[in-house]
PyMOL CGO cylinders between C-alpha atoms (Angstrom):
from pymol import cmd
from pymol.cgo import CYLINDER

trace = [
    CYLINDER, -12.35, 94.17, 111.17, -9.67, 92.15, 108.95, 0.3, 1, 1, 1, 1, 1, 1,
    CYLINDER, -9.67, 92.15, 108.95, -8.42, 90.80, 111.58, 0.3, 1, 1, 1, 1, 1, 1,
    CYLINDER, -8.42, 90.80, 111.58, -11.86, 89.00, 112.72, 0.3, 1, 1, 1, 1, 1, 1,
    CYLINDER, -11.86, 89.00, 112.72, -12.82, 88.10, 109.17, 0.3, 1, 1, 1, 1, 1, 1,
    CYLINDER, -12.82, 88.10, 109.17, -8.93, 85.63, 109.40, 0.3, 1, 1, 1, 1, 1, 1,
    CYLINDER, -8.93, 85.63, 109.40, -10.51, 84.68, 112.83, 0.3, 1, 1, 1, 1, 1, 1,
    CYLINDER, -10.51, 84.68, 112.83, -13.83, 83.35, 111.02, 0.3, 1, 1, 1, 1, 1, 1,
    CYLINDER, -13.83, 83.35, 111.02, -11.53, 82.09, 108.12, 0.3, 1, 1, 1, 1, 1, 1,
    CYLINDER, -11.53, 82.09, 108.12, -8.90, 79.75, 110.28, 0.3, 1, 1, 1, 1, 1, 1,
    CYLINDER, -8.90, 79.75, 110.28, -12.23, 78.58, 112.32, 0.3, 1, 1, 1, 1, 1, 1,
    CYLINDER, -12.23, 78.58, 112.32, -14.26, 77.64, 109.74, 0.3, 1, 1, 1, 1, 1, 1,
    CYLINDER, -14.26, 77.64, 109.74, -10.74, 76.40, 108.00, 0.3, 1, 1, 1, 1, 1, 1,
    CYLINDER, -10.74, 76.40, 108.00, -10.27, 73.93, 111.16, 0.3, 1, 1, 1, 1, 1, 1,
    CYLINDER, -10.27, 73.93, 111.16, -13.95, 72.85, 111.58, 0.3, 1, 1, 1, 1, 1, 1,
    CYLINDER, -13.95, 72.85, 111.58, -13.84, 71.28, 107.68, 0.3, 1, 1, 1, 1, 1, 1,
    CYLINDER, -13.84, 71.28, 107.68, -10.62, 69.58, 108.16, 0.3, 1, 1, 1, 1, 1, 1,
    CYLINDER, -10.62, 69.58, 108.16, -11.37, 67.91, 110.78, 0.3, 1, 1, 1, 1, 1, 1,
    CYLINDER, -11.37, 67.91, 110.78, -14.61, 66.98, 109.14, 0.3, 1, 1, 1, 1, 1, 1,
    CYLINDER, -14.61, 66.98, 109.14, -14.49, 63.23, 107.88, 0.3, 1, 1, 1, 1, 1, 1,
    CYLINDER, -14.49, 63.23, 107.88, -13.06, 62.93, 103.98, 0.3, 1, 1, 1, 1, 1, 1,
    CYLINDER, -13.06, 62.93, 103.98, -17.20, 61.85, 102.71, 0.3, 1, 1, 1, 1, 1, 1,
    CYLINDER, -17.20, 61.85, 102.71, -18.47, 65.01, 104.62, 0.3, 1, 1, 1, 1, 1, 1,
    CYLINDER, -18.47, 65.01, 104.62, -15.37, 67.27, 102.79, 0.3, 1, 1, 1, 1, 1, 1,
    CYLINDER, -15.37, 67.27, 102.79, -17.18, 65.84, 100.07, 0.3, 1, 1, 1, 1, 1, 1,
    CYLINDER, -17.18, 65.84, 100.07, -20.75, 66.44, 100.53, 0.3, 1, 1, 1, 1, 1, 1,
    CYLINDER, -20.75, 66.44, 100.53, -19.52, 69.92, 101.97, 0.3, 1, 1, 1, 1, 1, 1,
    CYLINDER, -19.52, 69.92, 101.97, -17.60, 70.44, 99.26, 0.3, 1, 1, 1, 1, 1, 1,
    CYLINDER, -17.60, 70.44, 99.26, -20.71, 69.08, 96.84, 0.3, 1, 1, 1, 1, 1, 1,
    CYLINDER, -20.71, 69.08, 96.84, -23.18, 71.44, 97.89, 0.3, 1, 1, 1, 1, 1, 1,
    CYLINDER, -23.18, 71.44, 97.89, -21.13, 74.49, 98.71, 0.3, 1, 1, 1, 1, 1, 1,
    CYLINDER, -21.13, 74.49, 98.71, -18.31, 74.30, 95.99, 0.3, 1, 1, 1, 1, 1, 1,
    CYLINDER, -18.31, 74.30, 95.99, -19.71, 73.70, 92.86, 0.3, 1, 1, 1, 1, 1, 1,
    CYLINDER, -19.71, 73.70, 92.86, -22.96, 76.18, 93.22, 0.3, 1, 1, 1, 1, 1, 1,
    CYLINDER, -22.96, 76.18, 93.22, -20.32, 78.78, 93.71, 0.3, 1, 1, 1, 1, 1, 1,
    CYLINDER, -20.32, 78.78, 93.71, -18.04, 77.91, 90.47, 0.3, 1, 1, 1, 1, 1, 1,
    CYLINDER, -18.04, 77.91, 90.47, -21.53, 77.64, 88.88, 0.3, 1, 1, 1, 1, 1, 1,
    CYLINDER, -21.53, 77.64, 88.88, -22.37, 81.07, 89.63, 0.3, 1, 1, 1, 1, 1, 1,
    CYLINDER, -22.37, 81.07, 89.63, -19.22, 82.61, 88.89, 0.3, 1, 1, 1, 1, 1, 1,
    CYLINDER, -19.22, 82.61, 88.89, -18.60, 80.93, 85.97, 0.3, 1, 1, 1, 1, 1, 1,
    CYLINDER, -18.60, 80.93, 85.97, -22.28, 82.37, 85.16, 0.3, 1, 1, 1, 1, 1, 1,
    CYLINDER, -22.28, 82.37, 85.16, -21.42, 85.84, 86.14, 0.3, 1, 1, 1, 1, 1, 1,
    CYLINDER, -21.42, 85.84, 86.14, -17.87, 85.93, 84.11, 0.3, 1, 1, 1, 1, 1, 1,
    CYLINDER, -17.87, 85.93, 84.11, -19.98, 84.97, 80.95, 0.3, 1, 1, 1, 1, 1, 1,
    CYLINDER, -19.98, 84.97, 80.95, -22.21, 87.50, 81.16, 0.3, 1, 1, 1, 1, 1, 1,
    CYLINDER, -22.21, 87.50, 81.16, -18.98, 90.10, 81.86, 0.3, 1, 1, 1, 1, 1, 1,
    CYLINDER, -18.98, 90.10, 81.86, -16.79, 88.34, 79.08, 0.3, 1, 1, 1, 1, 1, 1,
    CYLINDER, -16.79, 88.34, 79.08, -20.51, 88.95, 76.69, 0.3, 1, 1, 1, 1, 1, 1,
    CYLINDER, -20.51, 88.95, 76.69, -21.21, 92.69, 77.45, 0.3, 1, 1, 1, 1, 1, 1,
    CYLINDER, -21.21, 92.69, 77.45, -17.06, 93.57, 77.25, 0.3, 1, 1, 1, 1, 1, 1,
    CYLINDER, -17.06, 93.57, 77.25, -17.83, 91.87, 73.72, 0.3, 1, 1, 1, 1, 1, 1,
    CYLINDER, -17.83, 91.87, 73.72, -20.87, 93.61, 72.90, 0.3, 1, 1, 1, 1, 1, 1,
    CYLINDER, -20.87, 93.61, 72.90, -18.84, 96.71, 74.18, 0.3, 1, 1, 1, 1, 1, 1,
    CYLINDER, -18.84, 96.71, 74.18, -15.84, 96.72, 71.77, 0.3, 1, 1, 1, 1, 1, 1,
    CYLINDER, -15.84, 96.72, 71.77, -17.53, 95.60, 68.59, 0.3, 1, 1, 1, 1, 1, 1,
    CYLINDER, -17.53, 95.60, 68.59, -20.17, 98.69, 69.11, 0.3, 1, 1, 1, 1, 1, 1,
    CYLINDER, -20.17, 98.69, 69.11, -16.73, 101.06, 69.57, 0.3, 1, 1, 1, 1, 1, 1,
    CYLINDER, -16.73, 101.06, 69.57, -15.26, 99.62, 66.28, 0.3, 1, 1, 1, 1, 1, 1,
    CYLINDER, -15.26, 99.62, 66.28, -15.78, 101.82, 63.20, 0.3, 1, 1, 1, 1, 1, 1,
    CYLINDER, -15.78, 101.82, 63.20, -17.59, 99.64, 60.20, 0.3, 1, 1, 1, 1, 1, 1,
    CYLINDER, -17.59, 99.64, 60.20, -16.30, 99.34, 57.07, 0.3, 1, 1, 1, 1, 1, 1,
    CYLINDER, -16.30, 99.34, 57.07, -18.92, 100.17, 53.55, 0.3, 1, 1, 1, 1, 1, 1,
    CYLINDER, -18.92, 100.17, 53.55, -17.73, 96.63, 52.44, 0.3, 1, 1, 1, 1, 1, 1,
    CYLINDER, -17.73, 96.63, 52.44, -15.69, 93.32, 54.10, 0.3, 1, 1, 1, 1, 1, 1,
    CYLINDER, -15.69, 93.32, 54.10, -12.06, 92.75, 53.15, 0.3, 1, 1, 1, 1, 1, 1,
    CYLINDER, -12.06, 92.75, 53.15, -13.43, 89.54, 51.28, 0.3, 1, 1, 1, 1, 1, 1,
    CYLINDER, -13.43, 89.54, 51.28, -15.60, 90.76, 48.76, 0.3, 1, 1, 1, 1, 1, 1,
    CYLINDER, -15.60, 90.76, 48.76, -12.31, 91.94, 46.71, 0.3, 1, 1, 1, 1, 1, 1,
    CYLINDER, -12.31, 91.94, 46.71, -10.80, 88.29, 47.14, 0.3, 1, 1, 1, 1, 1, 1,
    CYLINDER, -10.80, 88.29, 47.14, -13.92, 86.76, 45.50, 0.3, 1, 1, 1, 1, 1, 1,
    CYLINDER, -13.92, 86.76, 45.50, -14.98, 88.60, 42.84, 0.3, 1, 1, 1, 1, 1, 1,
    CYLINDER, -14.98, 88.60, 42.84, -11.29, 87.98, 41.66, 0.3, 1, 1, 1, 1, 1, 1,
    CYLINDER, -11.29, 87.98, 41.66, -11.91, 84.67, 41.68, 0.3, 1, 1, 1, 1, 1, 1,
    CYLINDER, -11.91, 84.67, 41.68, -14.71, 84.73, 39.59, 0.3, 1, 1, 1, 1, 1, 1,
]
cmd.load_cgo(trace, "trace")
């Protein structure tokens, strides 16, 4: 099984580079970005809920650490 998804790697591997550079391009164009686009898109959303995540597992506090510094300076 691994050894036939290599196989389809190195062929498809060999069939770009010996693609002119303007059709690495284009290839590279419409294939490429998409796919940085939609993991990029994907790693937000993970980055967001791991977010979400940890500031609904932090204890709150009654009041924020800077309500002591400014009534002091009043």
């Amino acid at each position: 099984m691994l050894r036939e998804v290599a196989n389809r790697w190195d062929a498809v591997e060999l069939w770009v580079t010996q693609l002119a550079f303007p059709f690495q391009v284009v290839l590279a164009i419409l294939i490429v970005l998409p796919l940085c686009w939609v993991v990029a898109g994907l790693l937000d959303r993970a980055v967001d809920a791991a977010v979400l995540l940890g500031a609904r597992r932090r204890p709150t506090r009654d009041a924020p650490m800077d309500c002591q510094a400014s009534d002091s300076r009043s």
